[in-house]
C-alpha positions in Angstrom: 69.7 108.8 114.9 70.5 106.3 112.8 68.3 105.1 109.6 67.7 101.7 107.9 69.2 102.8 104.4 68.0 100.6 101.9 71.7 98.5 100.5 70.8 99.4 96.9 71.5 103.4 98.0 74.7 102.2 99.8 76.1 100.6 96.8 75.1 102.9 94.3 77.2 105.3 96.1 79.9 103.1 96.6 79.5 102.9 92.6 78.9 107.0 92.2 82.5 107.5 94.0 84.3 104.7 92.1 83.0 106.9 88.3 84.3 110.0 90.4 87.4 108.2 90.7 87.5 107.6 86.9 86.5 110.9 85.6 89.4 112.2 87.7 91.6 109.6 86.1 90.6 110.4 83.1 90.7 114.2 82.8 94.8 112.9 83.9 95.0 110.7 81.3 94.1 113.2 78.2 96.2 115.6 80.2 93.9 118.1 80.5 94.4 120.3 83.4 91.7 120.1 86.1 89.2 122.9 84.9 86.5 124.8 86.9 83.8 123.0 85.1 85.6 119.7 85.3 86.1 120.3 89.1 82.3 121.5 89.6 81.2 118.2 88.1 83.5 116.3 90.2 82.4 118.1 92.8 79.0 117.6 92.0 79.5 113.6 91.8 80.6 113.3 95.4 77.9 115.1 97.0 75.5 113.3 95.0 77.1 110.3 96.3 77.2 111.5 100.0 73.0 112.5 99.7 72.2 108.6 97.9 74.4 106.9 100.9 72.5 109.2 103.4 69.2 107.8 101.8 67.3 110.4 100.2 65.3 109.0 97.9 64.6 111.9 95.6 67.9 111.4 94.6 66.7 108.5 92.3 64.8 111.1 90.7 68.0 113.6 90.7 70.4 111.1 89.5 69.6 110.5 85.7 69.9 114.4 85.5 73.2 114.1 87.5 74.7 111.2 84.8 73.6 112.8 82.0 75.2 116.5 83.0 78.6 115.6 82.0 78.0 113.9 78.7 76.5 117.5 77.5 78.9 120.0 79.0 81.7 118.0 78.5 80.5 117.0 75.2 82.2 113.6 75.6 82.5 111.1 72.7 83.4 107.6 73.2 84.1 107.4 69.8 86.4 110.4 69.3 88.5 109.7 73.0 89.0 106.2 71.9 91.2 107.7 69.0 92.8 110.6 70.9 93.9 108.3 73.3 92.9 104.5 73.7 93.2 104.0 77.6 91.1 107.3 77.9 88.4 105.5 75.6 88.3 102.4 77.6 88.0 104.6 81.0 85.3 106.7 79.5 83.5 103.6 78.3 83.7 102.0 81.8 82.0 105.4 83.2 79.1 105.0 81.1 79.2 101.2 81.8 79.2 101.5 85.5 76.7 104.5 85.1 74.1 102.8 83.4 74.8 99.9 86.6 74.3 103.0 89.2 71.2 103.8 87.5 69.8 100.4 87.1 70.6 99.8 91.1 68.5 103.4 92.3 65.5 102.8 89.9 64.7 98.6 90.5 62.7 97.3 93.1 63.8 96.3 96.9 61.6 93.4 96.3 63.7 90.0 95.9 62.5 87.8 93.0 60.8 85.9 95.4 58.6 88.3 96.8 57.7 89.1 92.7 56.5 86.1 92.5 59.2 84.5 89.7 61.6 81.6 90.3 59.7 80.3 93.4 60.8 76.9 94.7 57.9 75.6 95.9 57.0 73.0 93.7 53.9 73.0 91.9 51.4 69.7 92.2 49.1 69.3 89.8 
């Protein structure tokens, strides 16, 4: 019934929900009202984040597709939100902060360093 999921999907998700969280905030600050497309994408966030804390692991695969979506059909620019509105610059720059984290956290390796064979503390002898 229950699975072992790996903790790098658990806090990815965590992550996915808290950028959720901010694209919500954000489409408040710049006052814009809560479109369909807005609310699809939203929409489209939280499931994503319910399937990564299930455990699928296609969703590593899905994700990059997912992060990138509303960049394009939002057509957001960091640059040009900083000037409408600098809170909403700083927000949107935190979402592509924290994604660029979520997407780090789904695509490196369960292995510790340890196991990679880097900063052992066995000492050598020579």
């Amino acid at each position: 019934m229950f699975r072992n999921i790996p903790d790098k999907f658990i806090r990815a998700s965590n992550l996915i929900i808290f950028v959720t969280f901010l694209k919500l905030l954000n489409a408040l600050i710049l006052d814009h009202r809560i479109s369909l497309l807005t609310g699809g994408i939203l929409l489209v966030f939280i499931l994503s984040a319910f399937l990564v804390r299930k455990g699928f692991k296609w969703m590593i695969y899905l994700m990059p597709l997912i992060m990138v979506l509303p960049w394009v059909l939002l057509q957001t620019n960091i640059i040009h939100v900083f000037k409408v509105n600098p809170l909403a610059g700083i927000v949107t720059g935190a979402q592509f902060f924290l994604q660029c984290i979520i997407m780090e956290i789904l695509l490196s390796s369960s292995k510790s360093v340890e196991e990679r064979g880097g900063n052992s503390r066995k000492a050598v002898r020579i």
